[in-house]
N, C-alpha and C positions, 0 to 999 in steps of 0.2 A: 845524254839523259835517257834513260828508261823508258816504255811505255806507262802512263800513268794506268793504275789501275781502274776494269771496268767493276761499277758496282749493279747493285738494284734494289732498287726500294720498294718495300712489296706490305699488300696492306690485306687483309681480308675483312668482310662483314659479315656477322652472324645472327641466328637467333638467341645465341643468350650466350652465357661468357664459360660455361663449361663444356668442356670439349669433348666430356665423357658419352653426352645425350645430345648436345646440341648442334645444327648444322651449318657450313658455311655459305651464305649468298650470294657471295660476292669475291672475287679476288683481282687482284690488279697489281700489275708493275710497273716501273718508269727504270730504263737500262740507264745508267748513264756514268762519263768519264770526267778527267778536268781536262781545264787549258788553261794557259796564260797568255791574256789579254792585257797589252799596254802594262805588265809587270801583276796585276792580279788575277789571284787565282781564282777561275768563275768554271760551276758546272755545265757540260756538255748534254746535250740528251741525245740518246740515241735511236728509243723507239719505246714502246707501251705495247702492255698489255691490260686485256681488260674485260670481263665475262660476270655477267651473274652466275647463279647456277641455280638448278631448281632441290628443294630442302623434302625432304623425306616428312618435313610437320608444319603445323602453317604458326606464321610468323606473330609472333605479340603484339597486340599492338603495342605497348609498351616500347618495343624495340623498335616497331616503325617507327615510331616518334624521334629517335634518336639519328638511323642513317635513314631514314624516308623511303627506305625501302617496303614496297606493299608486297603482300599475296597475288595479285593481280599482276603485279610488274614481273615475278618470277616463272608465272604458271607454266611457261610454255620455253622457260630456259636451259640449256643443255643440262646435262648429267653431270653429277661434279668430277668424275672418273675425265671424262672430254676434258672437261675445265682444268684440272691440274694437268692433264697433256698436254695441250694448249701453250700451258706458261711455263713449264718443265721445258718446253722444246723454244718457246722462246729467252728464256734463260742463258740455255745452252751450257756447256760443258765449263768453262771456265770461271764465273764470275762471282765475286760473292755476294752472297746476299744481306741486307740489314732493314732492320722493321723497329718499331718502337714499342717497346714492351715486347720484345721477339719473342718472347716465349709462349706468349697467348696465340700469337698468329702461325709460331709452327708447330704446336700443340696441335691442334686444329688440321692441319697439312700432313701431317702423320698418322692422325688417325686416318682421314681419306686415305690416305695410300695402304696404310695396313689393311683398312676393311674391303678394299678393291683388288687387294691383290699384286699393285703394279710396284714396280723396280723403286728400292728407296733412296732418294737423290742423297748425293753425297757435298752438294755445296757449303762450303762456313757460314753459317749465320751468322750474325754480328747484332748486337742490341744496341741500338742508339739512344735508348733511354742511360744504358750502361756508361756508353763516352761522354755524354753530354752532361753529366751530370758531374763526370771527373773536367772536363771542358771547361766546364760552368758553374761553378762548385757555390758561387755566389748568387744563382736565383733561387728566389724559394720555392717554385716550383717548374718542374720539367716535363709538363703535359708540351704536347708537341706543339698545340694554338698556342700557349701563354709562352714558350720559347723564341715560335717565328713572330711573336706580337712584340715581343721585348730586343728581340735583333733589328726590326724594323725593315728601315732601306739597305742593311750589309745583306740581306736577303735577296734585293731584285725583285720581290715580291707583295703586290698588295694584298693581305690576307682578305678571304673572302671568309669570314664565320658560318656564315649559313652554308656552305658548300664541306666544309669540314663533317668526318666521320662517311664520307662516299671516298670509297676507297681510291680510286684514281686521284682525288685530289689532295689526300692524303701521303699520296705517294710524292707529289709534286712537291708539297711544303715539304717531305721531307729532303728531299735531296737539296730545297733550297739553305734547308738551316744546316746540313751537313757541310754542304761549299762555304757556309758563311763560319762553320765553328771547324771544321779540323784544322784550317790553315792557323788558327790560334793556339794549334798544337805540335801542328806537322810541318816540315817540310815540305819541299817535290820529291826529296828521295825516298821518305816514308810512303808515301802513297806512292811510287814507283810498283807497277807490277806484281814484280816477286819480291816486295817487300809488304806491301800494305795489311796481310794475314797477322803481320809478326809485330808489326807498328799497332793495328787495334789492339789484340791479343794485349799489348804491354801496361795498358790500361784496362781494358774488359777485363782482362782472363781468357781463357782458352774458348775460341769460338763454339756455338753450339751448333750440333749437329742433327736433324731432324731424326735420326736413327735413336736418340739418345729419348726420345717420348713414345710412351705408351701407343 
């Protein structure tokens, strides 16, 4: 049997949802692999990342209300240039990456890198909003809370609502409802390694790639 594939679920917070003007707050990942336990298949974590960043404009309140993130929480947090370093290097070179609605979150992630200058990462993105909805084709909706609410205990996880939209914990539920929905699609071989690109891909479509946004 293969290495199972390493992923990471990565989540950002912003001040408002266009990526053309608006900045990012917050970003965070959770690495993580499977295993099989007792014959089921359950995710592994392997490490977090996790950083505000400070925003070029001050924040809505509008949108603090949403991830409770203040102007005052930010004031004095790194530069988002640090911040995408940061998680670029904890990343690392191999693994891919998947976010929920990916394309808002590496929308966002491109511009930083384009307006700073630095090296454009070459990891696959993967949208989970994408699989899950070929997964689970029977809910009528596939907001990532009303997913892990409706998986329940195949989760492992007690959803916390108020903690929902802070990125770190976002990241968490996702990798819970991930472990709980691919194996209702996959095998161990599919998520093997140097198969798992080619196994979403069959579903998704061809992974997205940060270089591919503005």
């Amino acid at each position: 049997m293969l290495p199972f594939v390493t992923l990471i679920a990565f989540d950002i917070e912003t001040t408002g949802l266009d990526a053309a003007k608006d900045d990012i707050l917050e970003l965070a990942g959770v690495k993580f692999t499977f295993e099989r336990i007792n014959g089921k298949l359950t995710t592994k974590e392997i490490g977090r990342y996790q950083s505000l960043a400070k925003p070029t404009m001050m924040i809505p309140d509008e949108v603090t209300r949403i991830h409770n993130i203040t102007n005052q929480m930010v004031e004095d947090a790194p530069s988002l240039p640090s911040v995408l370093q940061g998680f670029f290097r904890f990343c690392g070179l191999s693994p891919i990456l998947v976010a929920h609605n990916a394309s808002f979150d590496a929308s966002f992630i491109a511009k930083g890198i384009r307006k700073h200058g630095q090296v454009m990462p070459q990891h696959p993105v993967i949208d989970s909003l994408k699989l899950i909805r070929k997964i689970l084709p029977e809910y009528a909706s596939h907001k990532l809370g009303e997913v892990a609410r409706k998986l329940g205990d195949q989760t492992g996880l007690a959803l916390k609502r108020e903690e929902l939209h802070r990125a770190t914990y976002d990241c968490v539920v996702l990798k819970e409802v991930l472990g709980a929905c691919l194996p209702k699609r996959y095998q161990d071989k599919d998520l093997a390694m140097d198969q798992a690109v080619k196994s979403f891909e069959s579903i998704h479509g061809p992974a997205l790639r940060f270089s591919q946004f503005p």
